[in-house]
C-alpha positions in Angstrom: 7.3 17.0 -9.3 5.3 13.5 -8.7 6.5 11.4 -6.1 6.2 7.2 -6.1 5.9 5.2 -3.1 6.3 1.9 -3.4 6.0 -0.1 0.3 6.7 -4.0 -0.6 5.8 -6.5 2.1 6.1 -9.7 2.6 2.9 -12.0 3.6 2.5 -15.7 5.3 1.5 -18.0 2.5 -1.2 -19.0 4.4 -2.3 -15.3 5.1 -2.1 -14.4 1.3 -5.7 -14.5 0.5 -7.0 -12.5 3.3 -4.4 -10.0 2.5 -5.2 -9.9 -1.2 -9.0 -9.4 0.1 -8.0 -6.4 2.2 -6.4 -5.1 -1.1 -9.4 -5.3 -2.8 -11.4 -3.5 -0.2 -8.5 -0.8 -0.3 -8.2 -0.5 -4.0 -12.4 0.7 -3.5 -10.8 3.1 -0.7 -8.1 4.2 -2.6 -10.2 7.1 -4.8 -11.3 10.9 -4.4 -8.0 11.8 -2.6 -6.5 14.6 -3.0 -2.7 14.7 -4.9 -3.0 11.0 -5.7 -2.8 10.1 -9.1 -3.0 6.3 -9.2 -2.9 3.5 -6.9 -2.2 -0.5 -7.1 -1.5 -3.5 -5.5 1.2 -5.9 -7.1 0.6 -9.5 -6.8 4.5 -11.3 -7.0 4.5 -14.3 -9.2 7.0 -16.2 -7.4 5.4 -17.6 -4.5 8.0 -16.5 -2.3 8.0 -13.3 -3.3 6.8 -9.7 -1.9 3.7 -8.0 -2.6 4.0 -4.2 -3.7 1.6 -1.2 -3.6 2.8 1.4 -5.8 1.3 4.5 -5.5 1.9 7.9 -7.6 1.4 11.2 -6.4 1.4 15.0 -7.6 4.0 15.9 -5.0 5.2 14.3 -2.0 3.2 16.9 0.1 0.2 15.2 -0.7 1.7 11.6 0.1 3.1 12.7 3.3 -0.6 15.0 4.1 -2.5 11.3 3.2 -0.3 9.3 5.4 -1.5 11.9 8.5 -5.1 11.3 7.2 -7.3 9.7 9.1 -7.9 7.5 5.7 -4.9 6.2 6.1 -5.6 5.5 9.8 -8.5 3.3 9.1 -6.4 1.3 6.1 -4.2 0.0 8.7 -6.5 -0.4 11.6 -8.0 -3.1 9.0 -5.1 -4.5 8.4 -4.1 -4.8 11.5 -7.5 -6.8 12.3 -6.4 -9.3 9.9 -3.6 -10.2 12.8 0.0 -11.3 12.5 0.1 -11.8 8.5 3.2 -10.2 7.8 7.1 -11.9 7.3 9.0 -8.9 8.4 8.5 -5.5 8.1 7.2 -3.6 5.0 10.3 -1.9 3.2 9.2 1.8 1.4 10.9 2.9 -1.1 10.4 6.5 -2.8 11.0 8.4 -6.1 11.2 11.5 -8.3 9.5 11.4 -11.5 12.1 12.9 -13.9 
């Protein structure tokens, strides 16, 4: 059955073009892996608002063996070079594809 993450986060307003920067390098990263099916990164229009990645996967077997990847590693070791840029903490939520 495919499985949706979507993680929403929130970013500093004065952070929000290096994070849209990062997404661009990630959205490059983001191919040739196995069980995903699509990736993307949602830019809110209100100002104030969260940004979302929603990614779609055969199963959630293959979510859950990215997030253990070192792939995965290495997407967050560059965000986290970016510094403090996040309001909070990203929120995940998941789904079933009926």
């Amino acid at each position: 059955m495919k499985f949706v993450a979507m993680v929403h986060v929130q970013v500093k307003p004065e952070s929000r073009l290096d994070f849209e920067g990062l997404a661009d390098d990630n959205n490059s990263v983001m191919t040739d892996i196995p069980g995903l099916i699509s990736f993307d990164f949602l830019r809110p229009q209100d100002p104030d608002g969260d940004y979302v990645t929603v990614s779609v996967w055969e199963d959630k077997t293959a979510m859950e063996a990215f997030s253990a990847s070192d792939a995965n590693k290495q997407a967050h070791a560059a965000m986290m070079k970016l510094g403090n840029i996040f309001e909070g903490r990203p929120t995940t939520n998941e789904f079933d594809v009926l």
